[in-house]
mmCIF file as gemmi writes it, N, C-alpha and C atoms, coordinates in Angstrom:
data_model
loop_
_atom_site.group_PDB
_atom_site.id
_atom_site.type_symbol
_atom_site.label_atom_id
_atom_site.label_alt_id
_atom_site.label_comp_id
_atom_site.label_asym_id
_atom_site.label_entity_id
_atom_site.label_seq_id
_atom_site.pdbx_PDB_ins_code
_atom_site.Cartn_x
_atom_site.Cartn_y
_atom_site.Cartn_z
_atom_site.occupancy
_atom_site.B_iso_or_equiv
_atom_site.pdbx_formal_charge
_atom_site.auth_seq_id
_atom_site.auth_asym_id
_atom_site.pdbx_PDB_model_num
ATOM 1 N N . UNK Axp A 1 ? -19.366 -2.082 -3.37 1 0 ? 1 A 1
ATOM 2 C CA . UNK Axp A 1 ? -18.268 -1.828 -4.285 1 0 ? 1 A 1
ATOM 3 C C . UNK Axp A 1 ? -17.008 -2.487 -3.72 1 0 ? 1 A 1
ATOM 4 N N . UNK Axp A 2 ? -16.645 -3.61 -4.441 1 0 ? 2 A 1
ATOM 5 C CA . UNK Axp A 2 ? -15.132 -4.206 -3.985 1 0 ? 2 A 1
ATOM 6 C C . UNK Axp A 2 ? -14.051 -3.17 -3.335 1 0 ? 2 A 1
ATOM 7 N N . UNK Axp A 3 ? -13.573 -3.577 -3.212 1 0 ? 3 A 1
ATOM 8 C CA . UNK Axp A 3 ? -11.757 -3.146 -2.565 1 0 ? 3 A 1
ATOM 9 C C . UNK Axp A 3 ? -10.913 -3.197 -4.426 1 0 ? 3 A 1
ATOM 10 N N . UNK Axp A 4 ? -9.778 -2.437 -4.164 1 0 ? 4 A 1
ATOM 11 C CA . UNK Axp A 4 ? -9.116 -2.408 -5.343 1 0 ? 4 A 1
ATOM 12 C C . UNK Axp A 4 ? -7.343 -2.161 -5.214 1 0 ? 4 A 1
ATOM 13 N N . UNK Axp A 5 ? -6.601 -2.859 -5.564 1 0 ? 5 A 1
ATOM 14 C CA . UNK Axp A 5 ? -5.029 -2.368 -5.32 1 0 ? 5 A 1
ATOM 15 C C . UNK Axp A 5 ? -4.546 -1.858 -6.108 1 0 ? 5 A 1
ATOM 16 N N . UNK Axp A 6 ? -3.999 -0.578 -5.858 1 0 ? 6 A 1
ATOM 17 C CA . UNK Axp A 6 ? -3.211 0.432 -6.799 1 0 ? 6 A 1
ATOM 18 C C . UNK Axp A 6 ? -1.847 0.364 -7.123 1 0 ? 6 A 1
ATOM 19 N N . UNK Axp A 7 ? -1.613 0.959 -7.32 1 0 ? 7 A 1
ATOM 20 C CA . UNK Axp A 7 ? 0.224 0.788 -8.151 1 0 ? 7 A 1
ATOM 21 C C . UNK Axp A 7 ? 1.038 0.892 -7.094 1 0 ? 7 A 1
ATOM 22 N N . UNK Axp A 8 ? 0.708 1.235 -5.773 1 0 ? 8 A 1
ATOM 23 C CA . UNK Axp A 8 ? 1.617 0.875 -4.953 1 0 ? 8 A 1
ATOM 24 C C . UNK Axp A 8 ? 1.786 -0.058 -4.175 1 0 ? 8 A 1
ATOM 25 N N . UNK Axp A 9 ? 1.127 -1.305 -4.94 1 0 ? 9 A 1
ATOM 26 C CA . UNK Axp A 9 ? 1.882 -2.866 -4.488 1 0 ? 9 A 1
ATOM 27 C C . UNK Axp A 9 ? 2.756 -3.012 -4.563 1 0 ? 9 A 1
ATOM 28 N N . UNK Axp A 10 ? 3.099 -3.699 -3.575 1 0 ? 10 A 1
ATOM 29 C CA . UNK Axp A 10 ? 4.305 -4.213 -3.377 1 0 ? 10 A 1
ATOM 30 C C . UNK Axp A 10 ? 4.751 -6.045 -4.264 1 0 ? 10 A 1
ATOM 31 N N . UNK Axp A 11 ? 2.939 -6.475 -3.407 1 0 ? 11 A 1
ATOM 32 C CA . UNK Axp A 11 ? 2.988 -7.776 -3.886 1 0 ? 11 A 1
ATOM 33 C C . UNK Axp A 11 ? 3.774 -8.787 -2.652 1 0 ? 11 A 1
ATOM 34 N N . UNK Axp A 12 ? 3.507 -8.171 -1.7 1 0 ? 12 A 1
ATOM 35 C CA . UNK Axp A 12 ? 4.845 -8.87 -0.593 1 0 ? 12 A 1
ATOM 36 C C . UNK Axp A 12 ? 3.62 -10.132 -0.366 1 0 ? 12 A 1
ATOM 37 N N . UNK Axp A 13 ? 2.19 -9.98 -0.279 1 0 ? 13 A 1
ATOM 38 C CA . UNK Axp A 13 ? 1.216 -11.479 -0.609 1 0 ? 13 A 1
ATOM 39 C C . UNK Axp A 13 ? 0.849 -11.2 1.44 1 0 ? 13 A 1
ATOM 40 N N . UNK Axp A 14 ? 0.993 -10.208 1.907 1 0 ? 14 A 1
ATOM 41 C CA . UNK Axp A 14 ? -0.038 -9.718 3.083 1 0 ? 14 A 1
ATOM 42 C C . UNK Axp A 14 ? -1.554 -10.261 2.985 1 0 ? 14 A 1
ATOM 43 N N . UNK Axp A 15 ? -1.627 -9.414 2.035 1 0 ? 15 A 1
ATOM 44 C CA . UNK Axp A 15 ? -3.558 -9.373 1.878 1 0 ? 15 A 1
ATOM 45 C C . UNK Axp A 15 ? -4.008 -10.574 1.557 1 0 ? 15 A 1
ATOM 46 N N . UNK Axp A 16 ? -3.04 -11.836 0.405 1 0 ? 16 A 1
ATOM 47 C CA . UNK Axp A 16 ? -3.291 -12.939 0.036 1 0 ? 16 A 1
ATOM 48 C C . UNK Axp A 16 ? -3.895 -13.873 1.384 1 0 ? 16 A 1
ATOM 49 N N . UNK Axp A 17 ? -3.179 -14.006 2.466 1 0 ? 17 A 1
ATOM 50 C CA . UNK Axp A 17 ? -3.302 -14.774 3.689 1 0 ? 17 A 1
ATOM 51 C C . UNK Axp A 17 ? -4.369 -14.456 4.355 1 0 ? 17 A 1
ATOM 52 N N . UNK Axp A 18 ? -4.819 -12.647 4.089 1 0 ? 18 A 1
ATOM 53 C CA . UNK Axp A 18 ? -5.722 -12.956 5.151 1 0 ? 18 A 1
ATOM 54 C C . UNK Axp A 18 ? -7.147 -12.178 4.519 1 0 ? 18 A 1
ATOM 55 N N . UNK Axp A 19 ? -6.855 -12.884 3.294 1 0 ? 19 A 1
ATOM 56 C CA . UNK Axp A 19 ? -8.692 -12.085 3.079 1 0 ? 19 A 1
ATOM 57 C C . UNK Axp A 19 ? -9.369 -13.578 2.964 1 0 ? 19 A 1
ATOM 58 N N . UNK Axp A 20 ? -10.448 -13.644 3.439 1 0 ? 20 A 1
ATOM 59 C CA . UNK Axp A 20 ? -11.327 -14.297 4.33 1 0 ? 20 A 1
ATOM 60 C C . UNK Axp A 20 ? -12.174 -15.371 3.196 1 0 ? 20 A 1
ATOM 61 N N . UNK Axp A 21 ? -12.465 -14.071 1.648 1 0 ? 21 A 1
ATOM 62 C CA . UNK Axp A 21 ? -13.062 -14.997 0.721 1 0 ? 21 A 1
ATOM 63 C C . UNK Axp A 21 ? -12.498 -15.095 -0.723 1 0 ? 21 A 1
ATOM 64 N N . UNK Axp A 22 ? -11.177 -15.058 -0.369 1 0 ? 22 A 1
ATOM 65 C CA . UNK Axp A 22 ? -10.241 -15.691 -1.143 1 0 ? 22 A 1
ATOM 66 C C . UNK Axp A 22 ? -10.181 -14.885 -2.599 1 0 ? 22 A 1
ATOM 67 N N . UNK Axp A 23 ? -10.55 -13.442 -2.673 1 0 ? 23 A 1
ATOM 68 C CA . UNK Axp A 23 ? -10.663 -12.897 -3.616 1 0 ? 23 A 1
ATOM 69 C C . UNK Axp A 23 ? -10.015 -12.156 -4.114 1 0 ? 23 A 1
ATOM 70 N N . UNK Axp A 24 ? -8.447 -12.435 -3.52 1 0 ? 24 A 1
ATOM 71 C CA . UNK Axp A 24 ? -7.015 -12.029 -4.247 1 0 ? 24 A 1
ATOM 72 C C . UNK Axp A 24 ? -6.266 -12.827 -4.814 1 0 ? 24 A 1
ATOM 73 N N . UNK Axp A 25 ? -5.257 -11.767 -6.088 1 0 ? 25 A 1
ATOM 74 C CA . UNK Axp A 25 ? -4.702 -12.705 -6.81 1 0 ? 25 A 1
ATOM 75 C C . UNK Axp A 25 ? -3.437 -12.371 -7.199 1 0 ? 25 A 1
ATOM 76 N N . UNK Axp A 26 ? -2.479 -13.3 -7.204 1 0 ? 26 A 1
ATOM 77 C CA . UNK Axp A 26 ? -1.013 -12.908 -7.4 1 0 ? 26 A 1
ATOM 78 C C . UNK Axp A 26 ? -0.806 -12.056 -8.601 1 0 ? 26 A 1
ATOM 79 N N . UNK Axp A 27 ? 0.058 -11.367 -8.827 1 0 ? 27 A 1
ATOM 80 C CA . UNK Axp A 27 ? 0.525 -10.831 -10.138 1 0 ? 27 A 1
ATOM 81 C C . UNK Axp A 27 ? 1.768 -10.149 -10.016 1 0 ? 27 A 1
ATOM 82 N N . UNK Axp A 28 ? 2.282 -9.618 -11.012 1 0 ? 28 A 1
ATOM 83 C CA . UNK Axp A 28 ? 3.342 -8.333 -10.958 1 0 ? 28 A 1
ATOM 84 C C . UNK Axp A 28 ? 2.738 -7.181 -10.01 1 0 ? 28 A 1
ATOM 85 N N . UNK Axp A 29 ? 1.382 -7.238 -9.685 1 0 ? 29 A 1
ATOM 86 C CA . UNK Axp A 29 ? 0.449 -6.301 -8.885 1 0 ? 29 A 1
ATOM 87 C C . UNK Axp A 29 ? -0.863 -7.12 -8.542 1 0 ? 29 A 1
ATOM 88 N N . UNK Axp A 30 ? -0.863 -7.365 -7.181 1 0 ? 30 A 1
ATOM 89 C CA . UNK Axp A 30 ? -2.301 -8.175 -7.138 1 0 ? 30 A 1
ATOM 90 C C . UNK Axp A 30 ? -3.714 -7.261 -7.622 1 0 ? 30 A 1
ATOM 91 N N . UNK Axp A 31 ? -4.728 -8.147 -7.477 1 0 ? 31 A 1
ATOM 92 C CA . UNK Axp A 31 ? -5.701 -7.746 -8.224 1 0 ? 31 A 1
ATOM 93 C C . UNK Axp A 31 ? -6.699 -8.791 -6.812 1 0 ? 31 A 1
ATOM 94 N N . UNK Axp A 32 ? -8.152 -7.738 -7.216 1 0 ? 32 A 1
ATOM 95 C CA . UNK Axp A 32 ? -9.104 -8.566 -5.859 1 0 ? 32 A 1
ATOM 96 C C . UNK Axp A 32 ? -10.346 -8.484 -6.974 1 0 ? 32 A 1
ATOM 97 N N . UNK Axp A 33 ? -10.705 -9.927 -7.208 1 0 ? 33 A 1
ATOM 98 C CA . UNK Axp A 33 ? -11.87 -9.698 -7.865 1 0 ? 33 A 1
ATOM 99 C C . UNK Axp A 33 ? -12.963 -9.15 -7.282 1 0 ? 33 A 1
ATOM 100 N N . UNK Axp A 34 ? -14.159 -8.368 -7.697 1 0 ? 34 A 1
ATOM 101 C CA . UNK Axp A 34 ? -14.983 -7.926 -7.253 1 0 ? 34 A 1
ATOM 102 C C . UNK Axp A 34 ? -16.462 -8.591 -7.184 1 0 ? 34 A 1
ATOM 103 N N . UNK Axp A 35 ? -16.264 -9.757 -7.738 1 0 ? 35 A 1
ATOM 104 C CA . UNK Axp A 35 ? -17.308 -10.59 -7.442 1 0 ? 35 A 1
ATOM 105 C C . UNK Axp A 35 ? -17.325 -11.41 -6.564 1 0 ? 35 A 1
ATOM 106 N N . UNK Axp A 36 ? -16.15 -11.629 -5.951 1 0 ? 36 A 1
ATOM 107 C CA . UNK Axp A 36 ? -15.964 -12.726 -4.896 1 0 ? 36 A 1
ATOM 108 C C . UNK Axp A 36 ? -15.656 -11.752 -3.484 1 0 ? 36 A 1
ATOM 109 N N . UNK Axp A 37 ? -15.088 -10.162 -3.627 1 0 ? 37 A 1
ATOM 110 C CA . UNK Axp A 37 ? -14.773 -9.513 -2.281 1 0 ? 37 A 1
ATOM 111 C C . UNK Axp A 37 ? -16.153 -9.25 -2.038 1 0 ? 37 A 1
ATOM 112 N N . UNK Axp A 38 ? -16.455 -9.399 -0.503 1 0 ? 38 A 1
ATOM 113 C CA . UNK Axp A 38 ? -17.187 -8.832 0.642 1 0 ? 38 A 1
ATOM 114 C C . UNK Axp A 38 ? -16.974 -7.54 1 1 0 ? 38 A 1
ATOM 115 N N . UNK Axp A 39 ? -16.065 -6.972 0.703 1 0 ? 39 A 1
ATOM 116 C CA . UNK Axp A 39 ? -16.014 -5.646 1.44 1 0 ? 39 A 1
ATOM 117 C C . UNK Axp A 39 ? -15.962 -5.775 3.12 1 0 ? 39 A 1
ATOM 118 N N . UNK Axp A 40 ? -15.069 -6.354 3.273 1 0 ? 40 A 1
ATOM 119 C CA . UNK Axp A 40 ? -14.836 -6.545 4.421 1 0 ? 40 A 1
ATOM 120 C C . UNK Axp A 40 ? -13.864 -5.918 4.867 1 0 ? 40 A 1
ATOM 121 N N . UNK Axp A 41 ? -13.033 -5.056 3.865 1 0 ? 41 A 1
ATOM 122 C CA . UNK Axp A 41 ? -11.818 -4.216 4.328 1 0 ? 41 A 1
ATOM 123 C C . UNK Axp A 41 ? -10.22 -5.42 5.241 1 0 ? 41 A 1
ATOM 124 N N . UNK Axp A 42 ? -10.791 -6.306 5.871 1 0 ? 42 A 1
ATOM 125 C CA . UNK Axp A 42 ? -9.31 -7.031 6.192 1 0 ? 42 A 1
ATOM 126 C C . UNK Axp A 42 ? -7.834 -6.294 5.628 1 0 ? 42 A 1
ATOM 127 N N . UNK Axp A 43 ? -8.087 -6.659 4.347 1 0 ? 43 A 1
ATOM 128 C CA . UNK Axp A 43 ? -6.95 -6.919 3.166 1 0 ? 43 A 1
ATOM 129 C C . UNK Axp A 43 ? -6.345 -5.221 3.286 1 0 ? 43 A 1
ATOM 130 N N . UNK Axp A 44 ? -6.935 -3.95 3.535 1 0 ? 44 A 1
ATOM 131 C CA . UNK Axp A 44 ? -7.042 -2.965 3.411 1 0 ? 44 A 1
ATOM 132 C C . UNK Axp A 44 ? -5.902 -2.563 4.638 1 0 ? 44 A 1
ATOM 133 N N . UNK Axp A 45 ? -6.889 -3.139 5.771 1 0 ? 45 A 1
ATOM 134 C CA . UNK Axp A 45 ? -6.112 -3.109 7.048 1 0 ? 45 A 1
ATOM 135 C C . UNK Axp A 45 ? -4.557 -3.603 7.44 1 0 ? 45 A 1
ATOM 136 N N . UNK Axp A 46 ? -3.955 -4.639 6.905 1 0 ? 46 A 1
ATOM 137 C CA . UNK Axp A 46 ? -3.197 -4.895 7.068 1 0 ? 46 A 1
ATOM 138 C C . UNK Axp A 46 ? -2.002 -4.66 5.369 1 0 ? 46 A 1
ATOM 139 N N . UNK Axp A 47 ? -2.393 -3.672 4.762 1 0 ? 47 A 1
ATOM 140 C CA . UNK Axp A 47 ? -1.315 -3.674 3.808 1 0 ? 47 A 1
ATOM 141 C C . UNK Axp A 47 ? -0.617 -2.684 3.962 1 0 ? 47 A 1
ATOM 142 N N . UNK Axp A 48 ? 1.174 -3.142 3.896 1 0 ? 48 A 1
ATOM 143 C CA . UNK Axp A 48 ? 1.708 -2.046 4.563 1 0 ? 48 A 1
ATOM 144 C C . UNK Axp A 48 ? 2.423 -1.429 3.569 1 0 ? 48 A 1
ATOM 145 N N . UNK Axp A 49 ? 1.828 -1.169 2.248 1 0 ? 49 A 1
ATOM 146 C CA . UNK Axp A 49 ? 2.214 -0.251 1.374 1 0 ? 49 A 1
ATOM 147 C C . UNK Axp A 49 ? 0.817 0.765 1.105 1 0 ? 49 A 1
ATOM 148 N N . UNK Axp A 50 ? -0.365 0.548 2.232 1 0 ? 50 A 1
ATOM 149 C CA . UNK Axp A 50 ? -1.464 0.933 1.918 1 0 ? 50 A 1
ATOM 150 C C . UNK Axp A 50 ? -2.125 1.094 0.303 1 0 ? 50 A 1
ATOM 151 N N . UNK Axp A 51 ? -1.663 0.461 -0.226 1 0 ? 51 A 1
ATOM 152 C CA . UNK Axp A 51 ? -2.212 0.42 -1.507 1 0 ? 51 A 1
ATOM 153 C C . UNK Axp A 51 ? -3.703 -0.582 -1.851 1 0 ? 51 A 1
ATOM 154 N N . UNK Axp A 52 ? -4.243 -0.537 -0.434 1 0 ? 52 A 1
ATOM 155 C CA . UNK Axp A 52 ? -5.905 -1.088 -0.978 1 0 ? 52 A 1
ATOM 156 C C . UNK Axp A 52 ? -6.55 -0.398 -0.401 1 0 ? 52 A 1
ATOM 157 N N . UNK Axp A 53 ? -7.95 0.134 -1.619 1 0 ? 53 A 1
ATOM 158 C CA . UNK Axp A 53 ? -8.995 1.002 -0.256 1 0 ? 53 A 1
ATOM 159 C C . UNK Axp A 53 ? -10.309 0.549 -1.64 1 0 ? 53 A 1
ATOM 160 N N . UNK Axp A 54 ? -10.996 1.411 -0.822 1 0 ? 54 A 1
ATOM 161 C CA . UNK Axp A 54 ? -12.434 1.404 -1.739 1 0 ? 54 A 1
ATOM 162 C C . UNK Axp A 54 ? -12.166 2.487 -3.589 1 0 ? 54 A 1
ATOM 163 N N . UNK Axp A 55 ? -12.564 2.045 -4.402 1 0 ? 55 A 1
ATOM 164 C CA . UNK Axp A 55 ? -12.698 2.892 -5.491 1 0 ? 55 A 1
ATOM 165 C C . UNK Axp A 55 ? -13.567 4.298 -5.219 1 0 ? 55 A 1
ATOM 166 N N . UNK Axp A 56 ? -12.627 5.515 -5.721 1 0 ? 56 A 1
ATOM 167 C CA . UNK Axp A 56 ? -13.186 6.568 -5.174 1 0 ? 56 A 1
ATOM 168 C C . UNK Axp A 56 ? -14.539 6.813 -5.883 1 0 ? 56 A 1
């Protein structure tokens, strides 16, 4: 199950740099497609509005 960003983006483009298979995307609120994330959590780890985790 992908990773997912919630309404408390910021959008500051953290997660953009360092997810690994390129499966974020700019917006008014980024968005991580779920066909291209690994679940590798990276993007999760370093967002400092914590607004990425797994869908509950």
């Amino acid at each position: 199950m992908a990773y997912v960003i919630g309404d408390d983006c910021i959008a500051c483009g953290t997660c953009i740099d360092e997810c690994p298979a390129g499966a974020i995307s700019e917006g008014e609120k980024y968005s991580i497609n779920p066909d291209v994330c690994t679940e590798c959590g990276t993007c999760a780890d370093v967002c400092p509005s914590e607004a990425i985790s797994l869908p509950a």
